[in-house]
N, C-alpha and C positions, 0 to 999 in steps of 0.2 A: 504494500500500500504506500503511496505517496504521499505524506504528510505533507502539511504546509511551513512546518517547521521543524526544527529537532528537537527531540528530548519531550517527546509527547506524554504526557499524562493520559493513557488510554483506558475505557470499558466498552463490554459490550451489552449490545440492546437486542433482543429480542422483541419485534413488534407482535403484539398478541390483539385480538380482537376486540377487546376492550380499549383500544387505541386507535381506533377504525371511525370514520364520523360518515355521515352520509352520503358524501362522494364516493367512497370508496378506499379513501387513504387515510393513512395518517394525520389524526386531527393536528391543527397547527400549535394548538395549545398543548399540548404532550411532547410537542417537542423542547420547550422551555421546562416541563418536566424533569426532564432526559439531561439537559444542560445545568437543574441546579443537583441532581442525582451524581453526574458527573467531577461538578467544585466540591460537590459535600465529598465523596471519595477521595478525592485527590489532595482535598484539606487535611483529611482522615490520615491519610498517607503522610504526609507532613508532621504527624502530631499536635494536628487541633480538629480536635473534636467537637461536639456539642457541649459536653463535660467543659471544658478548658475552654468554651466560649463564656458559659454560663460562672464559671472560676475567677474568671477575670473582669464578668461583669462588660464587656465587650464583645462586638459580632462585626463581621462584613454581610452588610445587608447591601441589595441590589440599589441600585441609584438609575440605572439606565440599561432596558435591553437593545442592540441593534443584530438584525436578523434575516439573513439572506436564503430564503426557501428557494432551494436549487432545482429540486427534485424531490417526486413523490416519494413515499417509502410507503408500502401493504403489507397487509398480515402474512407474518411467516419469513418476514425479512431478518435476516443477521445483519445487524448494522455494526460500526465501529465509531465507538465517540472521542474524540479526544481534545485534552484543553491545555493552554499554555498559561500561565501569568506572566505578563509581558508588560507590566507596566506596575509600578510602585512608588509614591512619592515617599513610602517610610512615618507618613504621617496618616491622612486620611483616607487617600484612595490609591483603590488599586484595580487593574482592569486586565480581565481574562481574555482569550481568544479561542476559539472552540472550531470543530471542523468533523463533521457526521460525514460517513462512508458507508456505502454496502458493497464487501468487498468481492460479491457476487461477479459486478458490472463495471469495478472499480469508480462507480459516481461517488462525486461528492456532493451530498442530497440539500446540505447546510452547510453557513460559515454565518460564524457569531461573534459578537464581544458582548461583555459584559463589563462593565463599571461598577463597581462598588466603593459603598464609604465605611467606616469605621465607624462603628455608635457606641453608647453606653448600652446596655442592655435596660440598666432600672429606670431612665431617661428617657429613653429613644434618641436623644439628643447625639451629634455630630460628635465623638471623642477620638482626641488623639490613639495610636495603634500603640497596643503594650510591645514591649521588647520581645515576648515572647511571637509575636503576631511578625515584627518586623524579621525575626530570625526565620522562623519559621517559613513564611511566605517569600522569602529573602534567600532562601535557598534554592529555590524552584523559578529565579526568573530568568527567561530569554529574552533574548532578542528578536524585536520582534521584524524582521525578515526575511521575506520566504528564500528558502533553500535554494543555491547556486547564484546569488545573486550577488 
């Protein structure tokens, strides 16, 4: 598979029928599903949990989706998701890139980012990223330019 970048943070999706809307496809709201399924893993991976969100009194909540539906995906499909962080000011935000494949036909069905800010949890309020947050997330970022370029 072709990623759009290196050092991919990957899972897979199995679409099932429950994912299915009237068309025929994959509803478009299950795909932003699929993408916060994929940061909460790949956060997981990192060592920050919900636990160690909820620890620190602090979360990366969404600020902005941006989402490019490439291509259909139907039931029975084996997709490939994977997500980069590619962007971190150390402080408040930090912003993912993502890229769905079904390596069936080698498409890529999506290309996503995601923006996130830093909050308090007891707040909701805009807070600075703990040390943990900045390490953590700070270990996992690329650059974000696609590959050979």
């Amino acid at each position: 598979m072709s990623w759009d970048l290196a050092d991919a943070f990957i899972i897979d999706v199995d679409v099932r029928a429950e994912h299915i809307d009237e068309l025929g496809h994959a509803n478009n709201a299950v795909y932003v599903s699929w993408l916060e399924s994929c940061a909460w893993q790949h956060s997981r991976s990192l060592g920050l949990a919900l636990e160690d969100y909820r620890r620190l009194d602090r979360a990366m909540a969404v600020l902005r989706h941006e989402i490019d539906y490439l291509a259909a995906a139907y039931e029975g499909d084996q997709l490939r998701l994977a997500t980069w962080i590619v962007e971190s000011d150390q402080r408040l935000k930090m912003k993912r890139h993502f890229q769905l494949t079904r390596p069936a036909d080698a498409a890529t069905l999506l290309r996503a980012q995601t923006t996130f800010v830093c909050i308090e949890l007891s707040s909701g309020k805009p807070k600075r990223m703990p040390a943990e947050f900045v390490e953590g997330y700070g270990k996992a970022l690329v650059e974000p330019y696609p590959l050979g370029l």
